[in-house]
N, C-alpha and C positions, 0 to 999 in steps of 0.2 A: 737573145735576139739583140743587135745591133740598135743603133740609133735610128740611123738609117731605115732599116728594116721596119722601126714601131712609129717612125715618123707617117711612110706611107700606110699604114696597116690602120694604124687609129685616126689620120687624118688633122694631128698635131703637128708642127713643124719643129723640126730640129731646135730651130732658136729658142724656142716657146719649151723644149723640152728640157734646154740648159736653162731655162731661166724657173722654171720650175724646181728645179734641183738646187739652182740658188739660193733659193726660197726656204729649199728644205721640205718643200711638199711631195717631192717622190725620188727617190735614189737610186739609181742601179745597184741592182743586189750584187752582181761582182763586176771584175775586169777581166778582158782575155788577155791573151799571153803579149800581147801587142799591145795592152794598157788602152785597148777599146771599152766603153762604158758597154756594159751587156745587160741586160733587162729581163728577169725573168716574168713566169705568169703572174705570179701576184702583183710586181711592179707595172704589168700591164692594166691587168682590174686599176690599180688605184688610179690609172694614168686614166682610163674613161670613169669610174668616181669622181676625179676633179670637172672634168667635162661637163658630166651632167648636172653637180652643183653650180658648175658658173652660168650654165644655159637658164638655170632661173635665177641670174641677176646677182648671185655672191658674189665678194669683193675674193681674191685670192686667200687673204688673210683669215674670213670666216671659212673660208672653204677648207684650211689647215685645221682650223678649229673643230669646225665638224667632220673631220676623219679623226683628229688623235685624239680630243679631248672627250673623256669618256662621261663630264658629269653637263656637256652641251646639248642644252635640250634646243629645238627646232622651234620650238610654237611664235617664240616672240619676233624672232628672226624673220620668219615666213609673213606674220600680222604686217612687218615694215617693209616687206620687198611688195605685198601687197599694196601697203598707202604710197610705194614711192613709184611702181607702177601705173595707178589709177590718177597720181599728178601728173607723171611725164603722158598716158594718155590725153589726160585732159588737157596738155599743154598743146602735145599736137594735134588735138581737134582745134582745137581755137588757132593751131597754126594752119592747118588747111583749109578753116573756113577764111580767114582773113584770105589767103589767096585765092580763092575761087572768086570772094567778090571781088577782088582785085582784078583779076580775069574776064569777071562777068563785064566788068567797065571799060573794057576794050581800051586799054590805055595807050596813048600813041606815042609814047614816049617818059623816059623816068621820072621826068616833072611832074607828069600825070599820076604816076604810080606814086609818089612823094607826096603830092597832094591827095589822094584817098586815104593813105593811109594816116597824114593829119585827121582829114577828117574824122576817120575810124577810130582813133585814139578821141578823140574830142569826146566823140559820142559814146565815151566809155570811161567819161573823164568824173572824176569825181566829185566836181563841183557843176553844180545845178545849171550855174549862169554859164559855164562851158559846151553845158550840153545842150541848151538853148540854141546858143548860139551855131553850135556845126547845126541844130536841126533846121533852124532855119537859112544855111546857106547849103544845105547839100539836094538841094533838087540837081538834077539833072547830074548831081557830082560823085554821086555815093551808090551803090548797087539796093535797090528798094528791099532787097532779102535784111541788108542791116537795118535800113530805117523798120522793116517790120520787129526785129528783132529789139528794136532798142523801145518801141512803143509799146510791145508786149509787157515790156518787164522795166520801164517808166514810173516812179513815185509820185517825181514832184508832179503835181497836177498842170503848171505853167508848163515844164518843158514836154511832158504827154501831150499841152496841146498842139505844142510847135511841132511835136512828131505826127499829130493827126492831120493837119495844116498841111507836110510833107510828102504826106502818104498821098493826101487827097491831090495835091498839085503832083503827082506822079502819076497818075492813070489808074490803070486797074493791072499794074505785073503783081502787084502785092496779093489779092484778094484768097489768091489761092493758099498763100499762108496765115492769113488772119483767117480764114474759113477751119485753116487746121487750128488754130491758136484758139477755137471756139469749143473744140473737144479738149481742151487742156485739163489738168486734173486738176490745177489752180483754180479757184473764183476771180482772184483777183485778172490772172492773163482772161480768164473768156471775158471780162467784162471790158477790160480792154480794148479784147478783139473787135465785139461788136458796136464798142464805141466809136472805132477807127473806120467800122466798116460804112458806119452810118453820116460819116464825112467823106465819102467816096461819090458824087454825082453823078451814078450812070445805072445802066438795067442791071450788068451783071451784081452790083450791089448792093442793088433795091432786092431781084432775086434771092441774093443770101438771107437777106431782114427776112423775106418772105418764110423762108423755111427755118431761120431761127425767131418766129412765133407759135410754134412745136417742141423748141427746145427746152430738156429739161429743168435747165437753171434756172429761178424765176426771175433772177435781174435779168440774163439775159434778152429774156422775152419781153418786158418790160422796155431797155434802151430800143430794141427791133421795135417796137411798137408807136414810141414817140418818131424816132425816124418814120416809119412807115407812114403814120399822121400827115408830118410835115410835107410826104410826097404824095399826099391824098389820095391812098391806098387804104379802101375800105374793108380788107381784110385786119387791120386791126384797131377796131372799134371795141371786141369783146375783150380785148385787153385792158386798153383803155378806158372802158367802166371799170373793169377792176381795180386799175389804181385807184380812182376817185373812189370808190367803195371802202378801199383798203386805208386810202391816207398816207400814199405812196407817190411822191411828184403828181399828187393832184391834180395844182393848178397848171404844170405843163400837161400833162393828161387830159383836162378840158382845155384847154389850146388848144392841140393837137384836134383833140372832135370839133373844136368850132371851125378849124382850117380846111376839115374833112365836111362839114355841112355846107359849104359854098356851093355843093350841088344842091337844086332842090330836093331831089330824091332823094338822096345822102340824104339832108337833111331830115326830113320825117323818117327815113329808116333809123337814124341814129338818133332822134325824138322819143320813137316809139323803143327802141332795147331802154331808155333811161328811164321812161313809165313804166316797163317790167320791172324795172328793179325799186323803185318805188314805193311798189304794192306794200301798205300797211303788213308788220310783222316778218321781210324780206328780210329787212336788214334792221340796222339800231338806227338811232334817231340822228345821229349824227352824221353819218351816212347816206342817210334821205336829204338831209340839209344840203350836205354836198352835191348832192345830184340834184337837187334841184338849182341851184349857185351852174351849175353845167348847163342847165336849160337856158342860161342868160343871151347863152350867144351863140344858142342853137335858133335859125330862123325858119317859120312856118308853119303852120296852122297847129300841126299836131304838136309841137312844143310850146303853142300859146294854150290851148287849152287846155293843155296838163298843168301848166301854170296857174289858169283861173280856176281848177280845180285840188290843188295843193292850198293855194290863198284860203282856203273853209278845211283844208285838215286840221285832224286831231292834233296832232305835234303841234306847237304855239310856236316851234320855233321855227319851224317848216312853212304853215301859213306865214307868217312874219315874213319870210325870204321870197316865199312866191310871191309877196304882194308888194313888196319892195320891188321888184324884179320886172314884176307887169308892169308897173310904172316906171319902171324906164322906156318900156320898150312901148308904152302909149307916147313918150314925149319923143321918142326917136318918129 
């Protein structure tokens, strides 16, 4: 078979089939009488053999290797076309997410497009006080999918907060990926997520605290809880005892309930769950101490009487704090 002929047949091109020959990786087995290159079957086989090795990623050179050399084993070969696959993936994922935010930013001009992509570079910069600093200058300047992204998986505590800061001076386009950022298989990103979500000022992210005080992570439920506090959302009050029981941001824990008892009702509701937990033999003594330290600035009847009635408990150290505590709140 002619050149020509195995050109169109195998879908090689001519050039490609003299440069291969070059090479030494296939030869026509004879000439015709015209001193045409002529190709028989077997020089066809090796012509799609080369094929199929270069389609996953051989250089020409291994591809000579694994036809003629008989002691060339595959395994290590395959292990590196696999790690330099999954880099050049990875390279063009991070090239097509940069251009979509790129996109998303509706840019009106290459200025614009120049300036995001500063910014994007900054925010992925390796120095602390770099990333600071784009996070606080890219409101309104950066696609909020990166500033989620870059709060997600934030160390330093300073620049996490300037990215919190950014989230929250952006609206709510973010929430629906910090919501996903809360199912993450990470501790560190959920906790993240619902740190960021809980500097967001509006329903739909008061709503998400709502349903991550269900969440199975217990930090999680814990940050949803303090937030929740703060926006005097009596739905997490039962958390809230918890920490102070546990010894876990306590004193923000009782913040949180005294911020939540400004209503009267609130108040003796969340009076009386802190008397349940009280009960002689509920918890350890140290525990009781704290709950009662919680009653301080809980206002209204049924948290003064629990008061004058811990002031004669057993625990000495219990009475001590209730009677300490009543007098202040005679002098107030």
């Amino acid at each position: 078979m002619l050149i020509g002929d195995v050109a169109r047949r195998s879908g090689v091109s001519a050039r490609m089939l003299r440069h291969y020959e070059s090479l030494g990786l296939v030869r026509p087995t004879g000439r015709t009488g015209a001193g045409y290159r002529e190709y028989s079957g077997e020089d066809i086989r090796r012509i799609f053999h080369i094929e199929s090795l270069r389609s996953l990623g051989l250089s020409l050179r291994d591809v000579g290797r694994a036809l003629d050399d008989q002691g060339f084993t595959p395994a290590e070969l395959v292990d590196d076309l696999i790690r330099q696959t999954r880099e050049r993936i990875a390279a063009e994922t991070e090239l097509l997410t940069r251009l979509s935010r790129i996109g998303a930013a509706e840019p009106a001009g290459w200025e614009d497009v120049l300036q995001i992509v500063a910014l994007l570079q900054a925010l992925g910069s390796k120095s602390a006080g770099t990333r600071q600093r784009a996070a606080l200058s890219s409101v309104d300047e950066v696609p909020v999918e990166a500033l989620v992204e870059a709060a997600l998986s934030e160390t330093d505590p300073n620049v996490a907060g300037a990215l919190r800061w950014a989230l929250a001076r952006s609206g709510d386009g973010g929430l629906a990926l910090l919501a996903e950022g809360l199912g993450a298989p990470e501790a560190e990103v959920r906790k993240r997520a619902v740190q960021s979500i809980a500097e967001i000022p509006n329903d739909k992210a008061t709503a998400l605290l709502r349903d991550a005080l269900a969440h199975p992570d217990l930090v999680v439920r814990r940050y949803a809880a303090l937030a929740l506090g703060a926006r005097g959302v009596a739905d997490a009050v039962p958390t809230l005892i918890d920490m102070i029981v546990e010894e876990t941001n306590d004193i923000d824990a009782a913040d949180a309930l005294s911020a939540l008892a400004d209503d009267c009702a609130s108040a003796d509701q969340i009076a009386a769950r802190l008397v349940d937990c009280l009960a002689p033999g509920t918890v350890d003594s140290s525990a009781r101490r704290r709950l009662a330290q919680a009653l301080a600035d809980i206002p209204g009847i049924t948290a003064s009487r629990a008061l004058a009635e811990l002031s004669h408990d057993e625990d000495r150290a219990v009475a001590l704090t209730a009677t300490y505590i009543l007098g202040i709140r005679d002098a107030r």
